[in-house]
VEXDREN-2710 file (C-alpha; in Angstrom, 1 decimal):
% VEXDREN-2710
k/r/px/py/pz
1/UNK/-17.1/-11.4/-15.0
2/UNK/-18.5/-7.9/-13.6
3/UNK/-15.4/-6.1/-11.3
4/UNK/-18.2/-3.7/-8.7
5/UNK/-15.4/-0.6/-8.0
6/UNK/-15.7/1.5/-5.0
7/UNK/-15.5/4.9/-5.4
8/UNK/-13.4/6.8/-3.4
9/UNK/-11.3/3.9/-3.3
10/UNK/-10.3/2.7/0.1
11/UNK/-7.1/4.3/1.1
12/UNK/-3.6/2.9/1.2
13/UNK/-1.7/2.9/4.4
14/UNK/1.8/2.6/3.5
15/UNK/4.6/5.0/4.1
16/UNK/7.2/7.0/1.6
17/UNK/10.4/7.8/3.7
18/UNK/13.0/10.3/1.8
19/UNK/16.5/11.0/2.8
20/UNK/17.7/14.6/2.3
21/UNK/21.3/14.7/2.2
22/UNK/22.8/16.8/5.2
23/UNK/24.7/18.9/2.9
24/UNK/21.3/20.4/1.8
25/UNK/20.9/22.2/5.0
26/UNK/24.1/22.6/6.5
27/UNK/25.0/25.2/3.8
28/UNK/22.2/27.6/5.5
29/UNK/23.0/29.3/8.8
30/UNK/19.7/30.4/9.5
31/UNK/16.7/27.8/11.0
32/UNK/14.6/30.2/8.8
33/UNK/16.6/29.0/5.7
34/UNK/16.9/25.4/6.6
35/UNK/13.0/25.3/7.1
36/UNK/12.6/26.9/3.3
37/UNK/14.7/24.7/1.6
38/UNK/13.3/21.4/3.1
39/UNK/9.7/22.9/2.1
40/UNK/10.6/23.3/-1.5
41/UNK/12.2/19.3/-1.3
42/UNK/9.2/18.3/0.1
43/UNK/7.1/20.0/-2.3
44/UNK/9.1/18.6/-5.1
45/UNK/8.5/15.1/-3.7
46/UNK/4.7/15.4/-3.3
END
């Protein structure tokens, strides 16, 4: 049996939701902070 592959293959369309605990960002005061911190969590997840 011969499989034909497509190349790029087509894309998937299903979503990735992750919580982030509260306590992550209530510890900053600053929206500057807050903002850093969920980039590096983000980053992490990618």
């Amino acid at each position: 049996m011969v499989r034909h592959f497509k190349w790029p293959p087509p894309r998937r369309f299903k979503g990735l939701s992750i919580a982030i605990p509260s306590s992550i960002l209530s510890v900053q005061h600053h929206l500057r902070e807050k903002t850093f911190v969920a980039g590096i969590v983000a980053r992490a997840a990618a």
